[in-house]
C-alpha positions as CSV (number, residue, x, y, z in Angstrom):
1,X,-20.7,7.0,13.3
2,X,-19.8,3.5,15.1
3,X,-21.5,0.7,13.1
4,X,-23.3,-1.3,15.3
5,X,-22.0,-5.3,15.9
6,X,-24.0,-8.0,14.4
7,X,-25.5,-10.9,16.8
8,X,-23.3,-13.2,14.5
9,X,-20.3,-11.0,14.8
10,X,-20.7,-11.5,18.7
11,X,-21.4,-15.2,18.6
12,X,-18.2,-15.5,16.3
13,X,-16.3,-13.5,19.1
14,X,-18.1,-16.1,21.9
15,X,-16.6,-18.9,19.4
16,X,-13.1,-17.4,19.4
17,X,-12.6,-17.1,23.0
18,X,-14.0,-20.3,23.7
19,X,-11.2,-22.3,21.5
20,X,-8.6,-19.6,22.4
21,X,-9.0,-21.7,26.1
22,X,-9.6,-25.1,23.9
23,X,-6.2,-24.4,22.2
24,X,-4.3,-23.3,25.3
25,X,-5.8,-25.8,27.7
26,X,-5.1,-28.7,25.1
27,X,-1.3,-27.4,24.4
28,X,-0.9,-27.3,28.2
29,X,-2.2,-31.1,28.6
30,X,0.0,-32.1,25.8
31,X,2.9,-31.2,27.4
32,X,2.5,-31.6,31.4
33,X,1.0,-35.0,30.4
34,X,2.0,-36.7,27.8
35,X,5.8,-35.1,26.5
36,X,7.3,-33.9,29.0
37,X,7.5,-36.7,31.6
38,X,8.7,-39.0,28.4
39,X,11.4,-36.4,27.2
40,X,8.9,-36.2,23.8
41,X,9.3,-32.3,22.4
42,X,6.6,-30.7,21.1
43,X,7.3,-28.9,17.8
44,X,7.6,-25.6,17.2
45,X,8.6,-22.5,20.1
46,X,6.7,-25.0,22.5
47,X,9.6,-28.1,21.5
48,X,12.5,-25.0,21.2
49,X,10.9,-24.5,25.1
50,X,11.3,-27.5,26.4
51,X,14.8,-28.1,24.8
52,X,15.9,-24.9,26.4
53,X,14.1,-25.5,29.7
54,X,15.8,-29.6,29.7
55,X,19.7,-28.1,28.7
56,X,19.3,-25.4,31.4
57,X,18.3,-27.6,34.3
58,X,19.9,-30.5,33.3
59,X,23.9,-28.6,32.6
60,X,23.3,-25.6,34.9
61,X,21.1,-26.3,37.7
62,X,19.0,-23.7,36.2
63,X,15.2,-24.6,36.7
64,X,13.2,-22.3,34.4
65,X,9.4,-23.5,33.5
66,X,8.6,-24.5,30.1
67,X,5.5,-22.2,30.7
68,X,7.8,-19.4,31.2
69,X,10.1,-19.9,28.3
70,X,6.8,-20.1,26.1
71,X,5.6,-16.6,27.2
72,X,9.1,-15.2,26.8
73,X,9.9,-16.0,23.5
74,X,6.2,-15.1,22.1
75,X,6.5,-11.7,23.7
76,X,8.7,-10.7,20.3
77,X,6.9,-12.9,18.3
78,X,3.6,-11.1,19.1
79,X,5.2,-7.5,18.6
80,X,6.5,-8.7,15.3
81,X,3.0,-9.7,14.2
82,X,1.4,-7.0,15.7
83,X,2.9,-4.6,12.7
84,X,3.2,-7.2,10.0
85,X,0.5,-9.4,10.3
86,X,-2.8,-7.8,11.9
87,X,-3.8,-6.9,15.2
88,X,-6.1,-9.2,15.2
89,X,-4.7,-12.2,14.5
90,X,-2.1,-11.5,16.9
91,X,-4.1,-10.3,20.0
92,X,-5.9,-13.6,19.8
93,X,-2.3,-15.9,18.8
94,X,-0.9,-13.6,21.8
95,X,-3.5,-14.6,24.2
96,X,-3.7,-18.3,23.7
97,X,0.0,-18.2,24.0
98,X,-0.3,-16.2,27.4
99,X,-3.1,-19.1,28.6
100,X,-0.8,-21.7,27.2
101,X,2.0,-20.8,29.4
102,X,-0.2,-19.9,32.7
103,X,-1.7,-23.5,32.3
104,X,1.7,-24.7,31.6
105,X,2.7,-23.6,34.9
106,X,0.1,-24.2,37.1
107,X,-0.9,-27.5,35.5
108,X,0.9,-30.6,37.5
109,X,3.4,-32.1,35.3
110,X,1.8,-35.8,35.5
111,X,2.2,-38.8,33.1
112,X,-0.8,-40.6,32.4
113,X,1.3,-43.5,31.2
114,X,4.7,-44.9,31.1
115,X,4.4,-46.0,27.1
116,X,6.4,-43.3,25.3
117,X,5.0,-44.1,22.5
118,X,1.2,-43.5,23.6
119,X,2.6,-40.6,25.1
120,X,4.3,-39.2,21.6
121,X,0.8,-40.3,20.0
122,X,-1.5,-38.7,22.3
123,X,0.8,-35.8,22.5
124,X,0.5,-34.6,19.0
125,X,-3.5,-35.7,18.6
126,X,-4.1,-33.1,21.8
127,X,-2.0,-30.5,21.0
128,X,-2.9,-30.9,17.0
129,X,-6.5,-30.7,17.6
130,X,-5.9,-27.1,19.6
131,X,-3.9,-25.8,17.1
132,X,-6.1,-27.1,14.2
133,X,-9.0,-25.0,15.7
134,X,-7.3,-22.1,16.2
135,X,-6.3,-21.7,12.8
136,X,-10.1,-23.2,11.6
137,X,-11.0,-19.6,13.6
138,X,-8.9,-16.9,12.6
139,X,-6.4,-17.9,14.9
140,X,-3.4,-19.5,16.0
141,X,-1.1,-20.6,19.4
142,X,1.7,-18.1,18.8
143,X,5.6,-19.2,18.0
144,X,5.9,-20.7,14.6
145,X,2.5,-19.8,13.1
146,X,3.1,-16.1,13.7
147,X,6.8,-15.8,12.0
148,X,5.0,-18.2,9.3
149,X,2.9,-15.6,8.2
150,X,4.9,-13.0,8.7
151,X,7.7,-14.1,6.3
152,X,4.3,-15.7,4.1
153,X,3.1,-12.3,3.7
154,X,6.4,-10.3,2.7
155,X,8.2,-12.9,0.6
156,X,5.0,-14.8,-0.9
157,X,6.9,-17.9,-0.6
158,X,6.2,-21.0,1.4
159,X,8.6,-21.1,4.6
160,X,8.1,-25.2,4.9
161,X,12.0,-25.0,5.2
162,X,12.0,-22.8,7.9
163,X,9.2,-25.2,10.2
164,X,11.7,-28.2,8.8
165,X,15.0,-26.8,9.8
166,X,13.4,-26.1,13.6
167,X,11.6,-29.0,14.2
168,X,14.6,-31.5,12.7
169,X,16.8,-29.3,15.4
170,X,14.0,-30.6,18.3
171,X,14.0,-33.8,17.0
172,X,17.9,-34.1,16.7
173,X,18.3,-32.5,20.2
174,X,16.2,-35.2,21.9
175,X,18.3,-37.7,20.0
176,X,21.4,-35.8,21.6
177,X,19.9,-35.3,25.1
178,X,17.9,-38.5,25.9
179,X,18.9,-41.3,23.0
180,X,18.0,-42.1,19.3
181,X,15.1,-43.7,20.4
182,X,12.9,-40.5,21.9
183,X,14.6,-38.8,18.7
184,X,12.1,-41.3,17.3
185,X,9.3,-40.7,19.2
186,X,9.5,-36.9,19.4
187,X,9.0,-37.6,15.2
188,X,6.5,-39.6,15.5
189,X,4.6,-36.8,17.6
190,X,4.7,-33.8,15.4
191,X,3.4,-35.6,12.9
192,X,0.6,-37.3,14.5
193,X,0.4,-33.3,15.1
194,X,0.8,-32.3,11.7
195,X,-2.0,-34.5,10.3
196,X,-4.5,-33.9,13.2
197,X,-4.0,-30.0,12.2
198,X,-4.5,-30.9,8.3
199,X,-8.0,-32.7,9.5
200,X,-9.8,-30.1,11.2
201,X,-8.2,-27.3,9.1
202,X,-6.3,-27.6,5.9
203,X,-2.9,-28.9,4.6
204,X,-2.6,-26.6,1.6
205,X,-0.3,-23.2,2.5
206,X,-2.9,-21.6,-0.1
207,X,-6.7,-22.5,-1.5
208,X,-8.1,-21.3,-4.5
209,X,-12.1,-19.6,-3.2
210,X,-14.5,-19.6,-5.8
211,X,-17.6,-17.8,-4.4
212,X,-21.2,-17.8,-6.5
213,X,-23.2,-14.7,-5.5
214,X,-26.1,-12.4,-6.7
215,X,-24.4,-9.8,-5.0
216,X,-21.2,-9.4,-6.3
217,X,-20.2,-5.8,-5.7
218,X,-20.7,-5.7,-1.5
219,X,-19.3,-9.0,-1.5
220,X,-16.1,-7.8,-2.8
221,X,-16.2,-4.1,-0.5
222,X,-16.8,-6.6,2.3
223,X,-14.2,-8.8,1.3
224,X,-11.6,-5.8,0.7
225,X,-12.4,-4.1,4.3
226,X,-10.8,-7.9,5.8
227,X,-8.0,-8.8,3.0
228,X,-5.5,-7.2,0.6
229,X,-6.2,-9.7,-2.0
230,X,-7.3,-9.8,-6.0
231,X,-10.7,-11.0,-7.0
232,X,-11.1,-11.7,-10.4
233,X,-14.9,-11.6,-11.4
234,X,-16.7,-14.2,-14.1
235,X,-19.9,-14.2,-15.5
236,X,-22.3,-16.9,-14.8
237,X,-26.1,-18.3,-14.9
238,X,-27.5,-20.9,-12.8
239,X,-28.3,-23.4,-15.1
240,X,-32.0,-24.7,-13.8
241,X,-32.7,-21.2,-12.8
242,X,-31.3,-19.3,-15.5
243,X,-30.7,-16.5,-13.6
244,X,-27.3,-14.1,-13.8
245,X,-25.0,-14.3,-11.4
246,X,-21.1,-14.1,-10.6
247,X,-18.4,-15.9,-9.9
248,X,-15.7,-14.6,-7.6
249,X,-12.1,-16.0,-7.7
250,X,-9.3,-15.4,-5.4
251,X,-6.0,-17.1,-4.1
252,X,-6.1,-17.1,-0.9
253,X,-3.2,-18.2,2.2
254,X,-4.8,-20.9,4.5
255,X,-4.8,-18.2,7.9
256,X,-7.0,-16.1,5.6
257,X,-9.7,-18.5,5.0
258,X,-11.9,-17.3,8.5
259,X,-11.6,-13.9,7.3
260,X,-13.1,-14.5,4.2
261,X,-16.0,-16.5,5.7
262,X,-16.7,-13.9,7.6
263,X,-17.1,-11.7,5.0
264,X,-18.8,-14.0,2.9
265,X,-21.4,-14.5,5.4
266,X,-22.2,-10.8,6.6
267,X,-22.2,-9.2,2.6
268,X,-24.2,-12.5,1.4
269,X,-25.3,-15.0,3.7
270,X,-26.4,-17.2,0.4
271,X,-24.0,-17.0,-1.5
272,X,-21.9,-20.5,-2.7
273,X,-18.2,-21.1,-1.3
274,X,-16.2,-24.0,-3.0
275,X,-12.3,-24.0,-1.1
276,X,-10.1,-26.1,-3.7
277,X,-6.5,-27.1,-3.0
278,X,-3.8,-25.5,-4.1
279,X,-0.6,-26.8,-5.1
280,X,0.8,-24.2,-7.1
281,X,0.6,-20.5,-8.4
282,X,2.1,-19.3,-11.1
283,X,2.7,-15.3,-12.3
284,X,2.1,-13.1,-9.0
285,X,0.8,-13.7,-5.8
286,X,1.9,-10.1,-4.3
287,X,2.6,-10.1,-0.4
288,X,1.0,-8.5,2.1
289,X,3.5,-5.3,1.5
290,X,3.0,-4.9,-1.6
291,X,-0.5,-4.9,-2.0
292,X,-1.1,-2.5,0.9
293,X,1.5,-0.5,-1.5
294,X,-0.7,-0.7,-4.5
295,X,-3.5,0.4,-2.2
296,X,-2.1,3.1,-1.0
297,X,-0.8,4.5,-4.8
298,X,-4.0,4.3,-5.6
């Protein structure tokens, strides 16, 4: 039998599709007015976009959208995350990216000022502040965040070096291309980007959850129906109320912390959430392969 959808479950939906055309509108203004009239790069597939876009028109004659090249390249982004990350995720990453790239296009490429440097700073607070909701719901724009999880989720590893080494080859490109100095600005951009992201969502690749609840046994089926992840359960008692509770604690990456509030919120709307940074993990923090693995010897 189907389970019937929850009102919250649809209002979370509503929620999703509403930022989905927050993120994509907000990309699309981020680049038609603010870095690409100045020869600023976004970073990311957006910035690898625009390099490509710039070297064919300006060596070939070859005029190709940047709204094009956006779609093209997430096309094999989105299949890739379609079997290693969740489909999901990825429908919604996949769809922003389409909306990106049709605003992108349609969108008249016009600079509302001359200052590169406002440009480069209202750039990345724009196109930050769609990404950073995106991944606050469930979410993200495609491109980077998509091959970030997917190499997150089989190696276990941070892939910080990977997101350097491509946005240092955008950054040294417009140094190449257009001068040192919009090599400058095009830093200065991604991260005003970066930080506007780590506002509204979180700067830590993974969080430590510890969740107080009277109902700890559907909090954890719930929990296991929308991640692959360890709890480990603790004893506790509320100390004016003296009653028993539990304490569940789990390691979590930071694209799986809408997931769990989801699940938190339909299995035991009361219960206590406390997110904690995480700098480091130490013994093993299995990958999404391995897990389903265990799952599936089980």
């Amino acid at each position: 039998m189907t389970q019937l959808k929850t009102p919250v479950f649809w209002i979370e939906q509503a929620k999703k599709i509403f930022f989905v055309f927050f993120a994509a509108i907000t990309n699309a203004i981020a680049l038609n007015n603010f870095l690409i009239p100045s020869n600023i790069y976004a970073a990311g597939i957006n910035g690898v976009s625009q390099l490509i876009s710039g070297i064919l028109d300006g060596s070939l004659g070859i005029i190709i959208d940047t709204g094009v090249l956006i779609l093209l390249f997430n096309i094999p982004i989105a299949l890739l995350g379609w079997f290693k990350v969740g489909k999901n995720f990825t429908l919604y990453s996949f769809l922003t990216s389409v909306l990106i790239s049709f605003f992108a296009i349609f969108l008249p490429i016009n600079p509302l000022t001359a200052d590169p440097l406002m440009n480069a700073l209202f750039g990345g607070i724009i196109s930050g502040a769609g990404i950073g909701f995106a991944l606050k719901f469930g979410f993200s724009t495609g491109g980077m965040d998509i091959i970030s999880m997917v190499l997150a989720k089989t190696t276990g590893r941070s892939i910080g070096t990977l997101i350097f080494s491509m946005n240092l080859l955008i950054v040294s490109s417009a140094g190449l291309l257009y001068g040192w100095e919009y090599a400058l600005y095009t830093l200065v951009s991604i991260y005003v980007m970066t930080k506007m992201i780590d506002t509204i969502h979180t700067s830590h690749q993974k969080v430590t959850a510890m969740i107080v609840t009277n109902e700890p046994d559907a909090l954890v089926k719930k929990i296991h129906e929308q991640l692959i992840r360890g709890i480990t359960i603790i004893p506790a008692k509320g100390a004016y109320s003296k009653t028993d509770r539990s304490v569940l604690m789990m390691v979590i990456t930071r694209y799986e912390m809408y997931d769990l509030e989801q699940a938190v919120r339909e299995a035991d709307a009361s219960a206590f959430v406390n997110f904690m940074e995480t700098n480091k993990v130490l013994g093993e923090f299995w990958s999404f392969d391995r897990q389903k693995e265990s799952q599936l010897k089980k």
